[in-house]
VEXDO-862725 format. One line per field, with one value per residue (C-alpha): residue number from 1; residue in three letters; x, y, z. Coordinates in steps of 0.25 Angstrom, whole numbers, always signed. Example, Ala and Ser with C-alpha at 12.3 -4.5 7.8 and 13.67 -1.06 7.14 Angstrom:
% VEXDO-862725
n c(1|2)
res c(ALA|SER)
xx c(+49|+55)
yy c(-18|-4)
zz c(+31|+29)
This chain:
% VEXDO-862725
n c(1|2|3|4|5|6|7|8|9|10|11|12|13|14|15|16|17|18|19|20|21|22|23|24|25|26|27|28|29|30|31|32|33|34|35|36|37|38|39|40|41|42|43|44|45|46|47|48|49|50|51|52|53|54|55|56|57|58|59|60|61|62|63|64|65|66|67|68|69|70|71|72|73|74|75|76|77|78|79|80|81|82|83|84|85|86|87|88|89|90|91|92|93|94|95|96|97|98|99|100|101|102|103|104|105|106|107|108|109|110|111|112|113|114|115|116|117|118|119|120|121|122|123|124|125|126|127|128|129|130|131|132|133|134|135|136|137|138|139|140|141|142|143|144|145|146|147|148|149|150|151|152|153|154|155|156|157|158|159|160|161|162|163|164|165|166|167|168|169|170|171|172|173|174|175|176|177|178|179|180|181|182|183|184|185|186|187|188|189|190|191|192|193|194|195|196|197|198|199|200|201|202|203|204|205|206|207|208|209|210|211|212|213|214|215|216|217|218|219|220|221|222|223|224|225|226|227|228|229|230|231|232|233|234|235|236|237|238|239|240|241|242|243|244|245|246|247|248|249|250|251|252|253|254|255|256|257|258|259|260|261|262|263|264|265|266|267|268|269|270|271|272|273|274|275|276|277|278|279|280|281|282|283|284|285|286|287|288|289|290|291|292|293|294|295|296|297|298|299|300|301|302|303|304|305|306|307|308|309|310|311|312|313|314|315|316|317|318|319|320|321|322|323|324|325|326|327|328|329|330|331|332|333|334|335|336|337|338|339|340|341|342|343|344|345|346|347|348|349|350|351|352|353|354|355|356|357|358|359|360|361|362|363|364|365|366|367|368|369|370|371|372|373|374|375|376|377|378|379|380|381|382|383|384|385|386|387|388|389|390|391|392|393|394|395|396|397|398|399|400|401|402|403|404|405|406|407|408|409|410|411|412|413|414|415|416|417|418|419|420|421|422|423|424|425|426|427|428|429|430|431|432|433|434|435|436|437|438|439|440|441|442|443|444|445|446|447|448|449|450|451|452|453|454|455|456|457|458|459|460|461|462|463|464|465|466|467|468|469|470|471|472|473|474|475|476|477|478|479|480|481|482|483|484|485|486|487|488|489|490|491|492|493|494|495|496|497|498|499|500|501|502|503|504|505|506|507|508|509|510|511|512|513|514|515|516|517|518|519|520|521|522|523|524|525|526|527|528|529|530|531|532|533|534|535|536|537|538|539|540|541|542|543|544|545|546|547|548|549|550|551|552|553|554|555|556|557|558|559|560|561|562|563|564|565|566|567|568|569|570|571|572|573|574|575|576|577|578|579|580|581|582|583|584|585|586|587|588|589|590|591|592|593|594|595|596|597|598|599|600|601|602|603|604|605|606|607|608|609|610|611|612|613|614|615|616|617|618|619|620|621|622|623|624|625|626|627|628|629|630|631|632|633|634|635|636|637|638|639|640|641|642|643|644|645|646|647|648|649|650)
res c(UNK|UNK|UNK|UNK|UNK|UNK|UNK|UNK|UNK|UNK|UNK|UNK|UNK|UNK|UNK|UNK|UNK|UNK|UNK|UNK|UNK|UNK|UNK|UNK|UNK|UNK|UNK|UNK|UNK|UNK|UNK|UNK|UNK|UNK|UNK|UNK|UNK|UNK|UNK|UNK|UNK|UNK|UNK|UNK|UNK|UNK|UNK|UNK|UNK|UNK|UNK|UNK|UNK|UNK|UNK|UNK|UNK|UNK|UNK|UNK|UNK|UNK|UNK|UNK|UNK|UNK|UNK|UNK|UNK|UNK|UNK|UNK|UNK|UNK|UNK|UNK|UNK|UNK|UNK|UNK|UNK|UNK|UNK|UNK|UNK|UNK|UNK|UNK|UNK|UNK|UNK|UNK|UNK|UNK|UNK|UNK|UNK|UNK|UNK|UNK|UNK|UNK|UNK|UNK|UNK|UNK|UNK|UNK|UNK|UNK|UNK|UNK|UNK|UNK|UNK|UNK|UNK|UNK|UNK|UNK|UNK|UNK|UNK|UNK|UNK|UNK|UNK|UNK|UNK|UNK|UNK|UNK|UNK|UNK|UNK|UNK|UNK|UNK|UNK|UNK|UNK|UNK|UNK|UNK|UNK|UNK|UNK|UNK|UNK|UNK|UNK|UNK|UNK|UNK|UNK|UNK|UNK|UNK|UNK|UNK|UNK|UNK|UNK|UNK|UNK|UNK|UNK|UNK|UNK|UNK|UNK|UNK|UNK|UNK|UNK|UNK|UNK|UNK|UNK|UNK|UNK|UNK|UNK|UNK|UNK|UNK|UNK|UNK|UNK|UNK|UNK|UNK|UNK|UNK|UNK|UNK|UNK|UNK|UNK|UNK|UNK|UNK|UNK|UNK|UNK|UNK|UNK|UNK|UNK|UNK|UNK|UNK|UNK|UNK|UNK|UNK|UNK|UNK|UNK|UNK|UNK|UNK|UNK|UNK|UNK|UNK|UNK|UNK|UNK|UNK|UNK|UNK|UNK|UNK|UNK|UNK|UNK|UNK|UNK|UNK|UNK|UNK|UNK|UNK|UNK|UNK|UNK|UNK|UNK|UNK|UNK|UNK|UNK|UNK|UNK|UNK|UNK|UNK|UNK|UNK|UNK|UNK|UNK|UNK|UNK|UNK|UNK|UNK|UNK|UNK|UNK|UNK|UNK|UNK|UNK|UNK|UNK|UNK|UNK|UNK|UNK|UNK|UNK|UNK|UNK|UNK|UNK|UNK|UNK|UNK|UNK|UNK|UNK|UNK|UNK|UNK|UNK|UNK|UNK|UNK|UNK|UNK|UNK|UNK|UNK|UNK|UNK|UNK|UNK|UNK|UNK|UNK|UNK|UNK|UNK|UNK|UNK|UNK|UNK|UNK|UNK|UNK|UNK|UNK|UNK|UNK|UNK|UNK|UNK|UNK|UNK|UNK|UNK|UNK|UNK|UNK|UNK|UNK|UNK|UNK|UNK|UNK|UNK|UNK|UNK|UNK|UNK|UNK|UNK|UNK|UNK|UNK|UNK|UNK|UNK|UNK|UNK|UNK|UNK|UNK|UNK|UNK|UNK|UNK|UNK|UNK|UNK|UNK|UNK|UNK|UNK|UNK|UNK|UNK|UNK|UNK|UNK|UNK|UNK|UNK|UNK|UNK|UNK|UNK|UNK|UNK|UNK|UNK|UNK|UNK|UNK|UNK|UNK|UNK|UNK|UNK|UNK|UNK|UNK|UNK|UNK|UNK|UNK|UNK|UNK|UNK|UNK|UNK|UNK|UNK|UNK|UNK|UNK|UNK|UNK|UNK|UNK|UNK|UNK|UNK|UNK|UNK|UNK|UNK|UNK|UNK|UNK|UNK|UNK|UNK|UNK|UNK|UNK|UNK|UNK|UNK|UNK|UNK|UNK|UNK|UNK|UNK|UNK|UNK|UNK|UNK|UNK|UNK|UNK|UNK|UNK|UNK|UNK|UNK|UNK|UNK|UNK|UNK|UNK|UNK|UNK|UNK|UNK|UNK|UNK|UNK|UNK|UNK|UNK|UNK|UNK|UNK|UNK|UNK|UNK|UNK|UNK|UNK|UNK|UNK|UNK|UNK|UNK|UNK|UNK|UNK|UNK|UNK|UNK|UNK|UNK|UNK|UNK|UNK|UNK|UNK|UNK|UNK|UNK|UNK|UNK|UNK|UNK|UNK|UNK|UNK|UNK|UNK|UNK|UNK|UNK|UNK|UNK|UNK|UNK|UNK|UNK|UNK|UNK|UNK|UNK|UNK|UNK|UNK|UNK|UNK|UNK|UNK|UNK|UNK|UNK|UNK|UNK|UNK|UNK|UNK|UNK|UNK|UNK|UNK|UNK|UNK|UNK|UNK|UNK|UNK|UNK|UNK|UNK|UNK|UNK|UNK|UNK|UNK|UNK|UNK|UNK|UNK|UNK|UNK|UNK|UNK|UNK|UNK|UNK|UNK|UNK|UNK|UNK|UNK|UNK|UNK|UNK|UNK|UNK|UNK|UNK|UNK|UNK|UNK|UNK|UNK|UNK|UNK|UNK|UNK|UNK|UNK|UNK|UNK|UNK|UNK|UNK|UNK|UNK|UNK|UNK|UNK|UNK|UNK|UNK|UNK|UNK|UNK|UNK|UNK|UNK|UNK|UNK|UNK|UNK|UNK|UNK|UNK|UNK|UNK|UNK|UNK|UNK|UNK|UNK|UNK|UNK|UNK|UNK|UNK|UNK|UNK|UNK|UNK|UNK|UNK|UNK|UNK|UNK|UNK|UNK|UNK|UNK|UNK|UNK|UNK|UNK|UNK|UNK|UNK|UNK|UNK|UNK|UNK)
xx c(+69|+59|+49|+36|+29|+14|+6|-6|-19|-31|-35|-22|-22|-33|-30|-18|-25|-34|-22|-20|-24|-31|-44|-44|-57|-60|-73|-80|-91|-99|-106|-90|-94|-82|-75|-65|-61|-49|-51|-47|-58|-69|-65|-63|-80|-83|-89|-85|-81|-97|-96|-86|-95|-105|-106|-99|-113|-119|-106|-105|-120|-115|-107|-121|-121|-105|-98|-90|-100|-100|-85|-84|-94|-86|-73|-80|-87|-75|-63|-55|-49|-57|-49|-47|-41|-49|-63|-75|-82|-96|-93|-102|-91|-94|-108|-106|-106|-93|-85|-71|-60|-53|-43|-48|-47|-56|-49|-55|-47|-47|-49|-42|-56|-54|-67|-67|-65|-65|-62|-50|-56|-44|-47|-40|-46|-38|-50|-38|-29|-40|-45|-29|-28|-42|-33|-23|-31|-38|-24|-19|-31|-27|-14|-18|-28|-18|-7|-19|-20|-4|-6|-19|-8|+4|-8|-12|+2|+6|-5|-5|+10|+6|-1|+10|+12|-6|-5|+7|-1|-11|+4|+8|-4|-6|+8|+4|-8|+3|+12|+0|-4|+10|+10|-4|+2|+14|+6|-3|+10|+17|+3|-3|-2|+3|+17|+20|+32|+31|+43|+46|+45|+57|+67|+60|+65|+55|+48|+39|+36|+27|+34|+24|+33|+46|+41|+37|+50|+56|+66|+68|+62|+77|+81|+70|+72|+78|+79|+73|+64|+74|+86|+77|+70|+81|+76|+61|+69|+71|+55|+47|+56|+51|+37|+37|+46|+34|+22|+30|+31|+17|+9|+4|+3|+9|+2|+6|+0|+8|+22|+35|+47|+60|+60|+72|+68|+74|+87|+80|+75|+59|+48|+36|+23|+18|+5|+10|+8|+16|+8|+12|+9|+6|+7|+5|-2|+4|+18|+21|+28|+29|+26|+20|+21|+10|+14|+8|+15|+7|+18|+10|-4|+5|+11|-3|-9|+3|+3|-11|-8|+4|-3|-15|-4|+2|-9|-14|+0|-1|-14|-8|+4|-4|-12|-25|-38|-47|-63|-74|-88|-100|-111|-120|-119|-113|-102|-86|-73|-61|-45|-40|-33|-45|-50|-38|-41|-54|-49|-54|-47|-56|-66|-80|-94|-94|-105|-93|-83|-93|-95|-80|-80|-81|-93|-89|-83|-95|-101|-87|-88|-102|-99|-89|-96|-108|-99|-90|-104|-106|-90|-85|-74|-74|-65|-64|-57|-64|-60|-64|-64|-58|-64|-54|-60|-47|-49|-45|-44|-47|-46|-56|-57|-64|-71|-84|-88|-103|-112|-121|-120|-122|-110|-106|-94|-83|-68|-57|-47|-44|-34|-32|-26|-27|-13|-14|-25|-16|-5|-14|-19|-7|-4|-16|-13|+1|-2|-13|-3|+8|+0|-8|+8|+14|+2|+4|+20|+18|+5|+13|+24|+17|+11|+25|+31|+20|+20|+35|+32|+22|+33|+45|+45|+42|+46|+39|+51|+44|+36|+46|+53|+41|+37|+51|+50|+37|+40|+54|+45|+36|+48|+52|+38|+39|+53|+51|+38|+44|+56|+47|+42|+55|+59|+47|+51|+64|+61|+49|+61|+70|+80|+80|+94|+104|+116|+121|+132|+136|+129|+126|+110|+109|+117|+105|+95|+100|+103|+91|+76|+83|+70|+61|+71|+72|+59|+59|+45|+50|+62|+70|+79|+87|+91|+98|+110|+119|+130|+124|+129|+122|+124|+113|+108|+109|+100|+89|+89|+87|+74|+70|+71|+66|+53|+51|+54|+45|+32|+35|+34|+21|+12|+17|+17|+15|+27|+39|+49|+53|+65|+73|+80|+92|+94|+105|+99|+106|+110|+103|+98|+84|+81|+69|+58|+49|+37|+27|+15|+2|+7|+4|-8|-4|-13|-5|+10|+10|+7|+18|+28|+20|+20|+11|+6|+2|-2|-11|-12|-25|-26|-12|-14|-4|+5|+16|+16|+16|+31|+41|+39|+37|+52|+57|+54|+60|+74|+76|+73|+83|+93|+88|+80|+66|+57|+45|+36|+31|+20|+7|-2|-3|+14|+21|+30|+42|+46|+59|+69|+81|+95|+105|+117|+130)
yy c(+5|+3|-10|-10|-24|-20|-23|-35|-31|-35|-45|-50|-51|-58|-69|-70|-73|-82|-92|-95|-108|-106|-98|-84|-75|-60|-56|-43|-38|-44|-55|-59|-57|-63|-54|-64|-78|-86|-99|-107|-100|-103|-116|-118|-113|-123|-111|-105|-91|-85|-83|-71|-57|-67|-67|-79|-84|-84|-89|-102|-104|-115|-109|-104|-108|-109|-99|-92|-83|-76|-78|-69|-58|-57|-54|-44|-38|-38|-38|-50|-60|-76|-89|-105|-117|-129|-123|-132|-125|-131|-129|-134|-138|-146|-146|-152|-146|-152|-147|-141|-136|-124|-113|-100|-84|-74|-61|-46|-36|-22|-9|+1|+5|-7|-13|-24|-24|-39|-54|-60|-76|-88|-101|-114|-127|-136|-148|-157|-153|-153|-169|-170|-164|-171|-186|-181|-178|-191|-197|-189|-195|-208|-208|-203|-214|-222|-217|-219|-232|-234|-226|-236|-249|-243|-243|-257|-261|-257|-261|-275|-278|-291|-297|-294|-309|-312|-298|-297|-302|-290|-281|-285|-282|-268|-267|-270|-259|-248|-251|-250|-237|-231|-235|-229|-217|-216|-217|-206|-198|-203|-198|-186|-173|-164|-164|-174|-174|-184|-179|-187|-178|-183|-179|-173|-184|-185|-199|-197|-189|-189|-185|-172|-166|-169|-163|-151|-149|-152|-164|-180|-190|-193|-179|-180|-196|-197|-184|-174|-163|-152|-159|-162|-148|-139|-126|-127|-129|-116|-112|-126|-132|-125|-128|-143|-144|-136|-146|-157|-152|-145|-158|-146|-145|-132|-130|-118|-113|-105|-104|-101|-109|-109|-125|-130|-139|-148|-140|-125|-116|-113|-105|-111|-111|-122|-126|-138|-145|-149|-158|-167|-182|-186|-203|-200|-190|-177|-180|-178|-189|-183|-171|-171|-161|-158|-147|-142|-131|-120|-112|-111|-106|-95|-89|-89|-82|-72|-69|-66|-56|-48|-48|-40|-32|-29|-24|-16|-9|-7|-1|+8|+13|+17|+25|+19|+19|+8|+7|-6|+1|-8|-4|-13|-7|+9|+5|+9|+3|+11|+11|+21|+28|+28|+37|+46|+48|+55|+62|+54|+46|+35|+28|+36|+32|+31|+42|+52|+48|+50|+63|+67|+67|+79|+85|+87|+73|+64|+64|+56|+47|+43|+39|+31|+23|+21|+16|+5|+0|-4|-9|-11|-1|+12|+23|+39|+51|+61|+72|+71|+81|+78|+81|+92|+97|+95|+90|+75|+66|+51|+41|+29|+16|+4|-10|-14|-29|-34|-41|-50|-41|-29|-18|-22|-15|-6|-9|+2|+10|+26|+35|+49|+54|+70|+72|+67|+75|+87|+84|+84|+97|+103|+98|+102|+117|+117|+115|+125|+134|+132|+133|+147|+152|+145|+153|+166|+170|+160|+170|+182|+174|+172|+184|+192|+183|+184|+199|+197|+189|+199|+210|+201|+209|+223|+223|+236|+241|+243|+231|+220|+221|+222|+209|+203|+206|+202|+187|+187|+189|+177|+169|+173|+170|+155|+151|+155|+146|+134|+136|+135|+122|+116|+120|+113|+100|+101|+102|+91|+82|+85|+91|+106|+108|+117|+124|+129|+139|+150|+164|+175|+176|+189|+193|+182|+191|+205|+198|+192|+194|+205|+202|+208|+219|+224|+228|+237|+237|+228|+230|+218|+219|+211|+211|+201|+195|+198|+188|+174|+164|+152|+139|+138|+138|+153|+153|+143|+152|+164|+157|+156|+172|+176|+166|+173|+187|+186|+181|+193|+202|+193|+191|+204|+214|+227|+224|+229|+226|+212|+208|+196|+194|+185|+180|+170|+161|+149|+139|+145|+158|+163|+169|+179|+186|+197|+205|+213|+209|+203|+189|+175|+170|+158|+148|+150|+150|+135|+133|+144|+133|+125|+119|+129|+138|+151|+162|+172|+187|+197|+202|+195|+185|+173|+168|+159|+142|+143|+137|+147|+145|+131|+131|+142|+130|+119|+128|+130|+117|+111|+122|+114|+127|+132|+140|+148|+161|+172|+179|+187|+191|+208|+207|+201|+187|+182|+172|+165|+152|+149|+141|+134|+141|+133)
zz c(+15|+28|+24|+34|+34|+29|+42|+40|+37|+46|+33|+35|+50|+49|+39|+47|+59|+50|+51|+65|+68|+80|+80|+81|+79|+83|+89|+93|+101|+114|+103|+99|+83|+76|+69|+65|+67|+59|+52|+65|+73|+63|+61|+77|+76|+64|+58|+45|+42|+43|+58|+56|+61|+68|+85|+92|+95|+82|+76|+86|+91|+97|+107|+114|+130|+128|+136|+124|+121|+135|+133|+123|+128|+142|+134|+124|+138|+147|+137|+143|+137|+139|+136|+138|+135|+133|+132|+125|+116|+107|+94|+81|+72|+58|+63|+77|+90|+95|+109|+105|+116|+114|+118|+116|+122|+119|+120|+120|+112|+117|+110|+116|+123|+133|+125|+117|+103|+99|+105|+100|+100|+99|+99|+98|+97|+107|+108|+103|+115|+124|+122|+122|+134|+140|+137|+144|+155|+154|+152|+164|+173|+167|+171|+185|+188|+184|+195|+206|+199|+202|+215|+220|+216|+223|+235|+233|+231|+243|+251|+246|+246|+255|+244|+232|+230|+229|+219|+209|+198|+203|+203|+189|+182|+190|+186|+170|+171|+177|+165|+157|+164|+162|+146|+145|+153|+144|+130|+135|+138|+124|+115|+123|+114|+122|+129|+141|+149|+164|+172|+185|+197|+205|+196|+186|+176|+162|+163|+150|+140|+126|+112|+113|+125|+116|+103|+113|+119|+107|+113|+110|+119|+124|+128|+139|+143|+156|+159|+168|+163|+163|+158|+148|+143|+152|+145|+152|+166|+172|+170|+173|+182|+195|+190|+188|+202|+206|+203|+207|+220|+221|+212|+204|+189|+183|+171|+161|+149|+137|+144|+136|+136|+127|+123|+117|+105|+97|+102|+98|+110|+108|+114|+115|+123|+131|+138|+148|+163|+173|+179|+191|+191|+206|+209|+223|+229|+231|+224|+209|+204|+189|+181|+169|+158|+148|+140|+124|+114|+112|+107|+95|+102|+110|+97|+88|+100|+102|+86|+87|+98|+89|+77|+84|+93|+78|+71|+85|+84|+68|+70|+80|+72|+61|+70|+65|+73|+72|+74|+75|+72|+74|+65|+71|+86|+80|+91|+89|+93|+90|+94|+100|+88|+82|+94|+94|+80|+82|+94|+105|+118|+118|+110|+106|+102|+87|+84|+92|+82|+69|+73|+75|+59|+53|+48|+34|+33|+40|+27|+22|+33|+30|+16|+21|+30|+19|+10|+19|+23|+6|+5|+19|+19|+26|+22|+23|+28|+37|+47|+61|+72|+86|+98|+99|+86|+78|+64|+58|+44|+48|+39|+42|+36|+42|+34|+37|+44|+38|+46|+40|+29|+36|+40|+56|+59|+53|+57|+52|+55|+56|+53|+56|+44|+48|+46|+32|+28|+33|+26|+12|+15|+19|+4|-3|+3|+0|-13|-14|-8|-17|-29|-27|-22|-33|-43|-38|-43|-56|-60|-58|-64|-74|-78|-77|-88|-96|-95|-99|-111|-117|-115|-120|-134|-128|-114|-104|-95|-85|-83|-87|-74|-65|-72|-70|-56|-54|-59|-52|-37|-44|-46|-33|-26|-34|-31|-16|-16|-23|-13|-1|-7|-8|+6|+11|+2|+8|+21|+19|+14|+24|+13|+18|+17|+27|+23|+36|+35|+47|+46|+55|+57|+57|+44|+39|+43|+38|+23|+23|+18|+5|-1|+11|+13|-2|-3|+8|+15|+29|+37|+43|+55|+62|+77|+87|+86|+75|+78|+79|+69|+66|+56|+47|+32|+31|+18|+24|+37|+28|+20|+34|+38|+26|+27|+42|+35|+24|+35|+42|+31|+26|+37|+45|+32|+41|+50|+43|+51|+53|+62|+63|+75|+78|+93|+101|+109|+115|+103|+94|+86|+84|+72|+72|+62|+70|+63|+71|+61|+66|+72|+71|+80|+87|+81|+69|+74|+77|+61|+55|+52|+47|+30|+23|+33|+32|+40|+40|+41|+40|+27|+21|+11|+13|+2|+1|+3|+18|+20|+24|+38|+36|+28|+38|+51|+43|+40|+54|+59|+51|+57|+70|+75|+80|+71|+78|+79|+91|+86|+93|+86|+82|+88|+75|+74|+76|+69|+74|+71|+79|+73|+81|+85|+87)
């Protein structure tokens, strides 16, 4: 038994969205109105929950003369996507108007116009890791000043070698301050936050490093003691080995953002993302004396933003399986956004002004529409069915559904989905025919049924010798007419239900033909004959192939009453044998012989009035498509038919 995981709803989507940590908010139009924003978006605002359906600008007043506002209006315009690490932003949070720093990307989401549909905003607040990252500059600068502080000694060293004896107290405390300057240097290395790692050039052997760069490679501090960098974290080798020999020869920092690598942790192999640095430490000028590694996990930031990505790439996709156009009407502006199903539905290639597809409904069914759109502007929901009419004038049933979004109060826009449901509508008519069909066919032998048995009854104590067995006969053909209908149903269930039956035996086709259709034969009025080959043997159910003959003999004689001979014709043709019924009535016109096998159909002739369910051609096709053989008809209009079927031969 197949189990199919219920897809999320959009509620759901969206409170799982309401989640994620880091700010996330959806904004539409040139004004960037926010349609959504999670908890950590609002809370990254210092707003509270009112600001959804407001404009950026209204929402954040404060961010007027900041450059987010035309941010937002080039990537609605132009349809690109805007981002950065580290920005500033002004924001009044707890009442105060304080500067925060942030990581943010503004992303335009296409329709499938090219146009822009809405602005996917994501923000994280990083104003910790940036005054982190500002001390370590500061401590970076630091420790620079103090190598041209070492440097400017070595000079002075140097040039007063002479006067060592007049200067060593001058030496020794110079030599104090370096060891100071070094223990300063290590502390800073020992509590930044982020990882460092100080590799010695030369040979490449690690000379310090902070217990952030151990937790994030996952290793004790004496797995990297006295060891070079490599024999120390081998796994990263083979990739960042030619880099850092790189800026130690160029004196050039590498710096990467978001790569991958396979860390072996705590003794388990792990993917993880990192942002880090190689930068070189230069003690004379021109010559890198020491690398030092700054690196931070951001495996975490990577995945959230990748998750984001499959979830919309999911419900895009489950959209598209269930063949479900979508539509964004703005009452305000009376302007449209619609998928591309949503044009194919109502027949057109690409998108149309609204007022087009309103008048694609049909005349009879705008009324329905209007109700529709009355009502959802009282209770928010939207929902009727109404045929359309293509551009190519074909008729269609849609069924559309949408949920208003208020504005102050006041309808703004209507977001729902539609979905052409024509074939359903067909199917429930072909049912409501078949119906009426098999109950006036059914009505019609149970009344005359009826009638003779009570005839009978009446007569039961003095029966009349001449009309007793004209009654009997007359309720034996009702019988008859009623077990033939009801027979045609079953055949249709069976065939439906894939339960239709074969009983192949061997036969000769032509002895079929001369024994069968007694029935037509007996009464004398229509003369059957048979011509072709009178050998041919073929392996089939003889008695189903039979119900097929007679069902072609018995149209012949209905529909083409004033041709009284009917001929079947029997021919060899390579692997197989065609079975033929020709009449020279008034012919089929050929917009009708596409429809002839079809459930229920029935065709017409001047002056004839049709009975019958409209399934023996229906069940005739099925027969022989379960022999594995073609069924079809040659007609011209005023020359007669011939309907034919062939069976293979083996």
């Amino acid at each position: 038994m197949n189990h199919t995981t219920k897809p999320l709803s959009d509620k759901q989507l969206l409170d799982v969205l309401s989640l994620y940590q880091y700010g996330i908010a959806v904004h539409i139009g040139p004004d960037s109105v926010i349609q959504y924003a999670n908890d950590a978006m609002i809370a990254i605002w210092g707003k509270d929950r009112s600001v959804i359906g407001k404009s950026l600008e209204a929402a954040l007043p404060e961010l007027e003369g900041q450059p987010f506002i035309d941010m937002f209006k080039q990537v609605w315009n132009e349809g690109i996507t805007i981002s950065g690490t580290d920005t500033p932003a002004d924001l009044i949070v707890n009442g105060t108007l304080q500067t925060f720093y942030f990581d943010f990307e503004y992303r335009a989401v296409l329709g499938d116009d090219g146009k822009t549909m809405c602005i996917l905003h994501t923000a994280t607040d990083v104003t910790a890791r940036y005054e982190s990252k500002k001390r370590e500059q500061n401590m970076a600068e630091e420790v620079l000043a103090i190598n041209e502080e070492l440097s400017a000694s070595n000079e002075e060293l140097l040039t007063t070698n002479e006067e060592l004896l007049e200067a060593h107290e001058q030496q020794r405390l110079l030599y104090e301050e370096l060891q100071q300057s070094s223990a300063r240097f290590r502390s800073m290395v020992q509590q930044a936050p982020i990882g460092i790692c100080i590799i010695r050039a030369e040979d490449l052997y690690i000379q310090d490093v902070n217990d952030a760069y151990l937790e994030l490679v996952g290793r004790h501090r004496s797995e990297l003691e006295n060891k070079t960098i490599w024999e120390a974290i081998p796994e990263a080798a083979d990739a960042y080995a030619p880099i850092m020999s790189g800026v130690i020869a160029t004196g050039i920092a590498f710096v990467a953002k978001e790569h991958e690598v396979v860390l072996v942790r705590n003794g388990v192999p792990e993917a993880v993302f990192l942002d880090f640095v190689y930068e070189p430490i230069k003690y004379y000028e021109g010559t890198a004396d020491a690398i030092m590694v700054l690196v931070i996990d951001v495996t975490e930031k990577v995945l959230a933003r990748r998750s984001i990505e499959e979830v919309e790439e999911r419900v895009r996709l489950a959209v598209e399986a269930a063949e479900i156009g979508t539509y964004d009407v703005d009452l305000l502006k009376g302007t449209l956004l619609t998928s591309g199903r949503y044009n194919e539905i109502f027949g057109f290639d690409k998108p149309v002004p609204l007022q087009m597809l309103i008048d694609a409904i049909h005349p009879d069914d705008k009324q329905i529409r209007q109700v529709a759109y009355d009502e959802a502007m009282k209770n928010g929901k939207l929902f009727y069915e109404a045929r359309i009419i293509h551009p190519d004038g074909s008729v269609h049933w849609i069924r559309a559904q949408g949920k208003v979004v208020y504005k102050d109060g006041t309808p703004a826009r209507i977001l729902g989905t539609v979905l052409d449901i024509t074939r359903v509508q067909r199917l429930n008519q072909q049912k409501d025919d078949f119906i009426s069909i098999a109950s006036h066919e059914l009505k019609t032998p149970i009344t005359s049924l009826k009638a003779s048995l009570q005839l009978m009854d009446r007569m039961k104590e003095a029966p009349s010798p001449d009309m007793m067995p004209k009654l009997i006969e007359q309720a034996n053909r009702s019988m008859q007419k009623i077990s033939s209908l009801i027979e045609d149903l079953l055949n249709v269930s069976r065939a439906n239900e894939s339960k239709l039956s074969l009983n192949k035996t061997n036969f000769t086709v032509a002895e079929l033909l001369n024994s069968c259709c007694s029935h037509i034969r007996a009464a004398g009025k229509y003369h059957i004959i048979v011509k072709g080959d009178d050998q041919v043997k073929i392996n089939a159910d003889e008695h189903a192939i039979d119900q097929v003959v007679v069902n072609l003999v018995n149209n012949a004689v209905k529909y083409a009453p004033d041709s009284l001979i009917v001929t079947l014709g029997v021919e060899k043709l390579d692997g197989s044998v065609k079975i033929s019924v020709t009449d020279k009535g008034p012919g089929i016109a050929s917009n009708k012989i596409p429809h002839l096998f079809d459930r229920y159909y029935q065709g017409e002739v001047a002056g004839f009035q049709n009975s019958g369910l409209g399934l023996g051609l229906y069940i005739s096709a099925e027969i022989v498509k379960r022999h594995g053989g073609k069924i079809g008809v040659d007609s011209e209009v005023g020359k007669g038919s011939t309907f034919w079927f062939t069976l293979p031969v083996e």
